[in-house]
DOTORMAR-674272 format. One record per residue (C-alpha): residue in one letter; residue number from 1; x, y, z. Coordinates in nm, 3 decimals. Example, Ala and Ser with C-alpha at 12.3 -4.5 7.8 and 13.67 -1.06 7.14 Angstrom:
<rs>
R type seq       u       v       w
R    A   1   1.230  -0.450   0.780
R    S   2   1.367  -0.106   0.714
</rs>
This chain:
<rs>
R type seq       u       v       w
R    X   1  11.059   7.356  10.831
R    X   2  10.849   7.658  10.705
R    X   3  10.523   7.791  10.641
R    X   4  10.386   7.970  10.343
R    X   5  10.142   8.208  10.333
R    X   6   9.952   8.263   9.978
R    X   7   9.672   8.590  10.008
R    X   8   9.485   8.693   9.690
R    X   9   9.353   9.064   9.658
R    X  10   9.125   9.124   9.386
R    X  11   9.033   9.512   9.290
R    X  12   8.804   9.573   9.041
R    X  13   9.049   9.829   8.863
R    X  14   9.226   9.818   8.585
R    X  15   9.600   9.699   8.620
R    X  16   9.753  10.027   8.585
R    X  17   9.544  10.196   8.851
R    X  18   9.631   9.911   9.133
R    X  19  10.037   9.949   8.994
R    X  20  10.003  10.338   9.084
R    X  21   9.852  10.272   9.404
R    X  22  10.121   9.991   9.521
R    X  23  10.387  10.276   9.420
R    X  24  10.154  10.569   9.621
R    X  25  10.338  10.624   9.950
R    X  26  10.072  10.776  10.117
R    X  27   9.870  10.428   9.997
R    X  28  10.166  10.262  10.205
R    X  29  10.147  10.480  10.497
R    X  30   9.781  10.470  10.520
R    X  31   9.779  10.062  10.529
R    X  32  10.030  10.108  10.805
R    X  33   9.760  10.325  10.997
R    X  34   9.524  10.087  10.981
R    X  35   9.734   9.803  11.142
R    X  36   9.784  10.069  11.415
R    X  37  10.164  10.162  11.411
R    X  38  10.279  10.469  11.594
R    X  39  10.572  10.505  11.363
R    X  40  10.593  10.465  11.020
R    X  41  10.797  10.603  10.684
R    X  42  10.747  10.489  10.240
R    X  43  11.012  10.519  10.028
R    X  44  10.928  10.412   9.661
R    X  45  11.162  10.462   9.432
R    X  46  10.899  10.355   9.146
R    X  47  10.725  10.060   9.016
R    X  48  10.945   9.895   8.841
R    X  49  11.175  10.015   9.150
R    X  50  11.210   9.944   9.462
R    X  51  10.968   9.981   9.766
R    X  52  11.070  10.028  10.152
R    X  53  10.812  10.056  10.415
R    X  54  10.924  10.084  10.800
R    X  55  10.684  10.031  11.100
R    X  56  10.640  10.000  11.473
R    X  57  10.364   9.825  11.671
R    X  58  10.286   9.740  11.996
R    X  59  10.265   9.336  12.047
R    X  60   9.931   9.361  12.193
R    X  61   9.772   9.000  12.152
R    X  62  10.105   8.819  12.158
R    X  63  10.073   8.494  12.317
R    X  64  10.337   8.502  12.623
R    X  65  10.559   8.241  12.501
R    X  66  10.626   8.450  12.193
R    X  67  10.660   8.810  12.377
R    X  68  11.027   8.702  12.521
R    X  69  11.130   8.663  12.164
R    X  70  10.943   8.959  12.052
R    X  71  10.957   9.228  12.384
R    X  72  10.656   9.494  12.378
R    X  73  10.705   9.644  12.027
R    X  74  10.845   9.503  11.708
R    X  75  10.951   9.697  11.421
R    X  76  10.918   9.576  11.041
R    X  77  11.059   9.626  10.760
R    X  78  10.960   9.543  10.428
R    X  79  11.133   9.550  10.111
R    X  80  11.011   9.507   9.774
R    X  81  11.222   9.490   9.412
R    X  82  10.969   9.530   9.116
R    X  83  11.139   9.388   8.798
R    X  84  10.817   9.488   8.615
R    X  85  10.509   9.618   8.681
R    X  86  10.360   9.335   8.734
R    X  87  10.618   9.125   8.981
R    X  88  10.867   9.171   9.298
R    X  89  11.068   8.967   9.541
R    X  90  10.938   9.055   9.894
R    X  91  11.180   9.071  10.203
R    X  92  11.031   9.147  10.508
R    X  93  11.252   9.217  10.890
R    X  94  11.008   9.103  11.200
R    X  95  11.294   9.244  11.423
R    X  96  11.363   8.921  11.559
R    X  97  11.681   8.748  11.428
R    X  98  11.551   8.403  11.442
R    X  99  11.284   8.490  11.184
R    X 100  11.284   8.478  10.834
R    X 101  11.007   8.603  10.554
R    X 102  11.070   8.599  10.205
R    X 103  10.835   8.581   9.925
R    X 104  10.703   8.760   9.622
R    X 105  10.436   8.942   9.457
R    X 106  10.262   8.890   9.136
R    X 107   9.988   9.131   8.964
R    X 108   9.776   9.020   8.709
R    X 109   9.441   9.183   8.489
R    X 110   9.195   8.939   8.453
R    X 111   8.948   9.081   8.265
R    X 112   8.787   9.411   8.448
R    X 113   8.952   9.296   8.743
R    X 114   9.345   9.282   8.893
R    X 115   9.465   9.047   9.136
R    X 116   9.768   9.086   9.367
R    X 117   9.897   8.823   9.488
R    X 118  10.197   8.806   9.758
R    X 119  10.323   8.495   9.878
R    X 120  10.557   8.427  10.171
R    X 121  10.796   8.177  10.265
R    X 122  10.810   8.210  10.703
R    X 123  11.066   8.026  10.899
R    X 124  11.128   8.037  11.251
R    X 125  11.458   7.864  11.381
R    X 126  11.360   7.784  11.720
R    X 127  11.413   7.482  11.850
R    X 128  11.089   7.299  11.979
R    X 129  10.849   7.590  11.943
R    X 130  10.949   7.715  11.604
R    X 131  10.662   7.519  11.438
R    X 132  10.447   7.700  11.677
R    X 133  10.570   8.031  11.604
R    X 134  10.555   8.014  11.240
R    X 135  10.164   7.989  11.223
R    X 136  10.166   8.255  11.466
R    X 137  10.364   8.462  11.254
R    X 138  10.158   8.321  10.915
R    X 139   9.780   8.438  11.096
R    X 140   9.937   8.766  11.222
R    X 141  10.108   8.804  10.841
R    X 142   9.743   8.728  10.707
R    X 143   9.560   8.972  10.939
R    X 144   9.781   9.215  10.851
R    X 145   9.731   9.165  10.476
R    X 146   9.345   9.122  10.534
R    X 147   9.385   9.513  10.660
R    X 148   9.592   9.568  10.316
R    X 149   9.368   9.466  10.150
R    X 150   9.066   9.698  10.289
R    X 151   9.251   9.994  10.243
R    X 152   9.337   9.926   9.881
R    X 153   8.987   9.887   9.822
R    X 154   8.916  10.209   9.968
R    X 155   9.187  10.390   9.759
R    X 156   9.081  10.219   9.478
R    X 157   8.680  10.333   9.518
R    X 158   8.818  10.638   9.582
</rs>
């Protein structure tokens, strides 16, 4: 059993300008601010490249069944191949070893407009609640991708 996870982000930029941003690290850093992390490090090797991101976040909001599994902070990381410009294979580390998210990322101008797109396999191999803890996983993945999506905006207008 799994859960995917499909989030469109549409800039109204040109493709090139949203590519330079996804391979900005302070861009990276910044959408790690706004999902509140008190520790946090980008290392972007380049678009096409590679992209790490490492954070740590307090598990506020946590429903109590999932904090044993999760403890008071978790730490992600997330890493990102770029074949081209314009597509990567997304791995991404809750810091909890019965948790897996994989995915990708797709880019495409249409028109005046580019669209990101990242999509992400979650499964949770926990016996009874894992269901459960998948679409918790899935809204908090969306949340944090609705915040992504904000600050690329911003960096985009400028």
């Amino acid at each position: 059993m799994s859960t995917t996870v499909t989030f469109d982000m549409t800039y109204d930029a040109p493709l090139a300008a949203v590519t330079s941003m996804l391979a900005d690290p302070a861009y990276r850093e910044a959408i790690c601010d706004a999902q509140h992390a008190t520790s946090r490090s980008a290392s972007i090797s380049g678009i096409p490249g590679t992209v790490d991101i490492s954070f740590t976040q307090q598990t506020a909001g946590v429903p109590s069944f999932a904090k044993k599994f999760v403890g008071s902070t978790i730490t992600v990381r997330q890493h990102e191949t770029w074949s081209t410009a314009n597509a990567a294979t997304l791995d991404i580390d809750a810091g909890v070893p019965i948790a897996a998210i994989v995915g990708s990322v797709a880019v495409a101008e249409r028109g005046v407009q580019t669209v990101e797109t990242v999509t992400m396999q979650i499964t949770v191999k926990v016996p009874l609640v894992g269901g459960k803890l998948e679409g918790l996983v899935a809204d908090m993945m969306r949340k944090g991708l609705t915040k992504e999506y904000r600050v690329g905006k911003a960096y985009l207008a400028g």
